[in-house]
FIKE-925424 format. One line per field, with one value per residue (C-alpha): x, y negated, z; residue in one letter. Coordinates in pm, whole numbers. Layout:
% FIKE-925424
xx: X|...
yy: Y|...
zz: Z|...
res: A|...
% end
This chain:
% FIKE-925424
xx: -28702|-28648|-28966|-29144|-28990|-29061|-29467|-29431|-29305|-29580|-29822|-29710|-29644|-29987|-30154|-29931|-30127|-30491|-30653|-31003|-31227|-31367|-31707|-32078|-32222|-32493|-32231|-31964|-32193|-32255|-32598|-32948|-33154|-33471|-33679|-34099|-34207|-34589|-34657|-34852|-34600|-34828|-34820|-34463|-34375|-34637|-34565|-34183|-33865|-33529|-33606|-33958|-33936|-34244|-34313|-34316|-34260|-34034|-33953|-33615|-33568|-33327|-33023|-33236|-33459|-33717|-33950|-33852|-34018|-33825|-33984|-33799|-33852|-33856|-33825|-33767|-33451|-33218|-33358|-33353|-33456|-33708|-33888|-33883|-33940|-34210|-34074|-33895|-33568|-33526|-33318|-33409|-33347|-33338|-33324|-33081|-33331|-33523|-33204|-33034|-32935|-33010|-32860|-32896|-32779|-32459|-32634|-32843|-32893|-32891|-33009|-33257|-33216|-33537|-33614|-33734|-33994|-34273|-34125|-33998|-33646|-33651|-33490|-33149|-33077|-33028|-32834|-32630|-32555|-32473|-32217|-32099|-32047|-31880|-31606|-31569|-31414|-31177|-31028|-31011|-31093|-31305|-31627|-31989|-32035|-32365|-32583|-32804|-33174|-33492|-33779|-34137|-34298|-34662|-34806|-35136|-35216|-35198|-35440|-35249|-35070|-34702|-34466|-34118|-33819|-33457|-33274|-32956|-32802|-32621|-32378|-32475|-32188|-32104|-32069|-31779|-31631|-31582|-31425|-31145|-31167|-31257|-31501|-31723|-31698|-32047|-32002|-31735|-31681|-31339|-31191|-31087|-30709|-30744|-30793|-30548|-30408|-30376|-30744|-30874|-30753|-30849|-31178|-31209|-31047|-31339|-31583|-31410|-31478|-31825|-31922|-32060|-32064|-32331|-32115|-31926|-31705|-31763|-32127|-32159|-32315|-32328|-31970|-31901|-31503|-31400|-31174|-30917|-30643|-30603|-30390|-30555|-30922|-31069|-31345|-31662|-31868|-32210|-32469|-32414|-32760|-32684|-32394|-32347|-32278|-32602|-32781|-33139|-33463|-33399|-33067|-32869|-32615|-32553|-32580|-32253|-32056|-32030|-32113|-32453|-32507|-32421|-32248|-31996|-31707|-31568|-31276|-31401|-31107|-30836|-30474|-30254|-29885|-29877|-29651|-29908|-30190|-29968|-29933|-30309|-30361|-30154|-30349|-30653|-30518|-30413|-30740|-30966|-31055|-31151|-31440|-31542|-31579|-31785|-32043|-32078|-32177|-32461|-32531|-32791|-33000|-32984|-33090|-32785|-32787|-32756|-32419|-32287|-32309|-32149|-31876|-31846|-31833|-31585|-31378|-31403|-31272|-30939|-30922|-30905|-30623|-30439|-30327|-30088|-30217|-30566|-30488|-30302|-30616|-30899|-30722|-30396|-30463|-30884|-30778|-30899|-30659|-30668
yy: 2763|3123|3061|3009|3291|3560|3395|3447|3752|3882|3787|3985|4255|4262|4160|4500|4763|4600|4889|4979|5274|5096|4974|5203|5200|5011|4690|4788|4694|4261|4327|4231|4454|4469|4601|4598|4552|4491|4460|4214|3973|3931|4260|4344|4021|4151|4512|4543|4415|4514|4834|4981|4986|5044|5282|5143|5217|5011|5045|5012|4996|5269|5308|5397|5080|5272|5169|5454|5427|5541|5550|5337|5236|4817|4606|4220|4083|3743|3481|3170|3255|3501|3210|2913|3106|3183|3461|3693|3838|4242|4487|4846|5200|5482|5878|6058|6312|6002|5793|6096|6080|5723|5376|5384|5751|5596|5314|5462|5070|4749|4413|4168|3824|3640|3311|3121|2894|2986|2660|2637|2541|2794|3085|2806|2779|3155|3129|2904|3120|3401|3178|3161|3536|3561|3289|3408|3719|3551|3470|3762|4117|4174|4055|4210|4339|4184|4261|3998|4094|4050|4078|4145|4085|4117|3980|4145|3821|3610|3640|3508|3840|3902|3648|3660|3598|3574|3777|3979|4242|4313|4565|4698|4618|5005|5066|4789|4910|5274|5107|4999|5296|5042|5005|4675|4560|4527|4598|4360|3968|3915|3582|3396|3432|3823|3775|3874|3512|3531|3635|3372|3117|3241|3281|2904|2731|2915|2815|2401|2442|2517|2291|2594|2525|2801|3063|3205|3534|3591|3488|3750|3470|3478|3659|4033|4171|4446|4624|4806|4938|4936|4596|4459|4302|4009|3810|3919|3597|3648|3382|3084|2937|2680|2492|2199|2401|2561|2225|2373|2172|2345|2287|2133|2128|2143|1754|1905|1925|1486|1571|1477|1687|2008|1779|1650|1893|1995|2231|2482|2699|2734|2611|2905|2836|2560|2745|3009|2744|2529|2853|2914|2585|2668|2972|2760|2509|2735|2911|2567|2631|2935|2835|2632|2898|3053|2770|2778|3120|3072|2776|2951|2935|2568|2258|2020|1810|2088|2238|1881|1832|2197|2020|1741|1901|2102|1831|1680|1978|1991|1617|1669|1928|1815|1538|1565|1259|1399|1802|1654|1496|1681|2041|2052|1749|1890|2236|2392|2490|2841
zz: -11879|-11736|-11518|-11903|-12068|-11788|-11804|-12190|-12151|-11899|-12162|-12428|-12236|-12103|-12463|-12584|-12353|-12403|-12567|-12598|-12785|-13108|-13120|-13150|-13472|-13360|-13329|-13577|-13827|-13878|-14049|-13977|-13783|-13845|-13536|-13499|-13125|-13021|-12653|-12410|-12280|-11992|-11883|-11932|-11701|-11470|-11475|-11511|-11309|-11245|-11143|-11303|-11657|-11863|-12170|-12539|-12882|-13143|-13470|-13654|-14008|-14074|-14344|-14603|-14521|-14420|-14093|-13808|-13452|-13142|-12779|-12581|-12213|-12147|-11831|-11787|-11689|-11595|-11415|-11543|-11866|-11748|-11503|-11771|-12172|-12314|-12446|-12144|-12191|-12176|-12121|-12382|-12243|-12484|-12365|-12530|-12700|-12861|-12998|-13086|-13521|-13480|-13471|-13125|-13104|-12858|-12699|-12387|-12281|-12438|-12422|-12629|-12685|-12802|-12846|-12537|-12708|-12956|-13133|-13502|-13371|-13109|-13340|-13448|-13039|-13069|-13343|-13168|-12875|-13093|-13193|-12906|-12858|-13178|-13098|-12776|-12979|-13132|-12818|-12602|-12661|-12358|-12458|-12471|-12866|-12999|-13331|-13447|-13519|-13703|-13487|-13614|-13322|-13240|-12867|-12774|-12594|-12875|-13206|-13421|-13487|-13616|-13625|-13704|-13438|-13434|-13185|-13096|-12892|-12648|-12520|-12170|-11892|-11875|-12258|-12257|-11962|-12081|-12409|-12226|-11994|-11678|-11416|-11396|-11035|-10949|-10594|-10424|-10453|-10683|-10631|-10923|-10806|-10879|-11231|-11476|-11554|-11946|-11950|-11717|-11853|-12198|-12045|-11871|-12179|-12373|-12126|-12176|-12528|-12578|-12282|-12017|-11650|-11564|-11463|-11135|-11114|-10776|-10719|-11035|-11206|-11562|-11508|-11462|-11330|-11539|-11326|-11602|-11293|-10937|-11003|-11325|-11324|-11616|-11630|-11935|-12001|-12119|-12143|-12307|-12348|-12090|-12299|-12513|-12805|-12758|-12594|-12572|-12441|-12082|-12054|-11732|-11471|-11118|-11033|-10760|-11060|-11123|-11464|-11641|-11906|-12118|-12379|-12149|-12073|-11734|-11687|-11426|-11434|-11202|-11202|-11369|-11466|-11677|-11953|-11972|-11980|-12255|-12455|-12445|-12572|-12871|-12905|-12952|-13174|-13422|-13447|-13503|-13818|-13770|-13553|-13773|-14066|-13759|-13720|-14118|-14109|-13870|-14069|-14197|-13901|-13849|-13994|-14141|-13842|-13643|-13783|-13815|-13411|-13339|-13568|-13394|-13065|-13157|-13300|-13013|-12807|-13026|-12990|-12638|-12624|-12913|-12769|-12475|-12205|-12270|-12161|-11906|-11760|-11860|-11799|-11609|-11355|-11315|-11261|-10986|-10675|-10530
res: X|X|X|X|X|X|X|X|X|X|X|X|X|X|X|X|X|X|X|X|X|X|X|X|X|X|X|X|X|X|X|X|X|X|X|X|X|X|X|X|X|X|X|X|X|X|X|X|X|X|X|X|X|X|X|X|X|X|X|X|X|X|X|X|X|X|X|X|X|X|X|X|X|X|X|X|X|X|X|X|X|X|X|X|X|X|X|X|X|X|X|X|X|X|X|X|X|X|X|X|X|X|X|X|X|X|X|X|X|X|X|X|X|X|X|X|X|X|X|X|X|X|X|X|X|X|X|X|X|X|X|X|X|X|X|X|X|X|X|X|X|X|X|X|X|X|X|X|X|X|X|X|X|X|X|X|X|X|X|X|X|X|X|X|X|X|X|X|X|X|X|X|X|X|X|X|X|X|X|X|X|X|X|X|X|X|X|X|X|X|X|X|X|X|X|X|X|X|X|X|X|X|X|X|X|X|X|X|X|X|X|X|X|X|X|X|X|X|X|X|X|X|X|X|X|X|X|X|X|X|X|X|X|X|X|X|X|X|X|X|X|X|X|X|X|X|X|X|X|X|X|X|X|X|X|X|X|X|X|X|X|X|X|X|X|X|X|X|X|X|X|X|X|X|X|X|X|X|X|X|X|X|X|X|X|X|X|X|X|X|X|X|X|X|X|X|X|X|X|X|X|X|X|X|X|X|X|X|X|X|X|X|X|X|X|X|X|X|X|X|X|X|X|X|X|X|X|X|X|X|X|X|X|X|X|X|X|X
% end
């Protein structure tokens, strides 16, 4: 009992001095941007990489819903994404001259989500892993900000001219570490035991839910460390294409892992006191219906089957950790050991 109330009381105590400087305009706002981008997807695969960026010019539609362009510099990014979509992932870099008195006027770097297929259904998997993101902030406050997006886009490989894409944002790694006044610990290997506990396990339980096994904190793999003290660093999850909440055509695991697919659920975390992990649970619980009111709000983007099997993946989630013999096995007993 007094080992309990001392984890409890870490918790709150720690939960008490998470502060962080609020949001840029460009994600305070849960609007649709609309953005205009025409480029050769061939050419920006084969002239751009993580370090050569290439000259274009995009247009935003501005407060006044009028069309304003904005040079921007644009480079390809990721991996798996990058090897396997049609349409490549990117990373936008604005100088300060060009975004100043706009949208962008805080943002010097961000990243673009599109779609990976040219398919109809390709725009509902982003959707989908927006989703994600915006769950994910209803369980921890260190998370990447994201803006969802309307993209006009027009290849100058393909003839068929504009077509419209879903997309989002997202906040680049040193944007949410100055919001919490951290560093993000690009340059050392953290081991999972460094992590704050409260945070990790808020992060792996998170992780359980939406059925993601793609990640590693100290491989830096779809996992950065921000670093908030000299004593204090927590995991920031960011990709969640590879899940079963998401479930896309490309989708798969590590056959290391014993587990066949995205839809079925592994807890990757590791073993934290079990009144802290108990009290998470609770935490989780008593938010359900709240992520449900989430996947009805990006409803929108998917056909009725769709939202019914985010539902029932999710139901099956609290299922699991509602009942006491099933935590027990699928998250206390499958824990990893430090």
């Amino acid at each position: 009992m007094k080992n309990r109330y001392f984890i409890l009381l870490s918790l709150f105590l720690f939960l008490a001095s998470v502060s962080a400087f609020p949001q840029t305009p460009l994600f305070e706002s849960e609007e649709i941007l609309d953005l205009k981008m025409k480029f050769s997807v061939k050419d920006i695969r084969k002239d751009s990489n993580d370090s050569t960026y290439v000259d274009e010019v995009i247009s935003f539609k501005n407060e006044l819903g009028e069309w304003e362009e904005i040079e921007v510099e644009m480079r390809t990014r990721g991996n798996f994404r990058l090897t396997n979509c049609y349409y490549p992932p990117l990373r936008l870099k604005f100088k300060k001259k060009r975004r100043a008195g706009t949208v962008f006027e805080q943002n010097k770097s961000i990243k673009l989500v599109m779609p990976c297929a040219k398919s109809n259904q390709a725009d509902s998997y982003v959707a989908k892993e927006l989703m994600c993101y915006k769950m994910m902030e209803e369980v921890t406050a260190y998370t990447f900000s994201t803006r969802m997006v309307r993209i006009f886009f027009e290849n100058e490989d393909d003839k068929k001219g504009e077509v419209e894409l879903l997309g989002f944002l997202i906040e680049d790694d040193d944007d949410v570490a100055d919001r919490f006044e951290g560093d993000i610990a690009d340059d050392r290997k953290i081991i999972s035991a460094l992590l704050e506990d409260s945070a990790a396990v808020r992060h792996d339980m998170f992780q359980y839910m939406i059925g993601n096994t793609d990640y590693s904190g100290l491989f830096k793999h779809n996992q950065k460390v921000l670093q908030l003290d000299e004593q204090t660093v927590v995991p920031l999850a960011y990709d969640f294409d590879m899940t079963g909440m998401v479930n896309p055509p490309y989708a798969q695991v590590n056959p290391k892992l014993g587990i066949e697919n995205v839809k079925q659920r592994l807890y990757r975390g590791y073993c934290r006191p079990e009144p802290l992990m108990q009290h998470v649970r609770q935490e989780f619980l008593d938010k359900e219906s709240r992520f449900y009111e989430i996947a009805t709000e990006y409803g929108t983007w998917l056909s009725s089957g769709e939202l019914k099997e985010i539902e029932r993946f999710l139901k099956e989630f609290f299922a699991l950790i509602g009942n006491d013999k099933a935590f027990e096995k699928g998250v206390l007993a499958d824990c990893r050991s430090f």
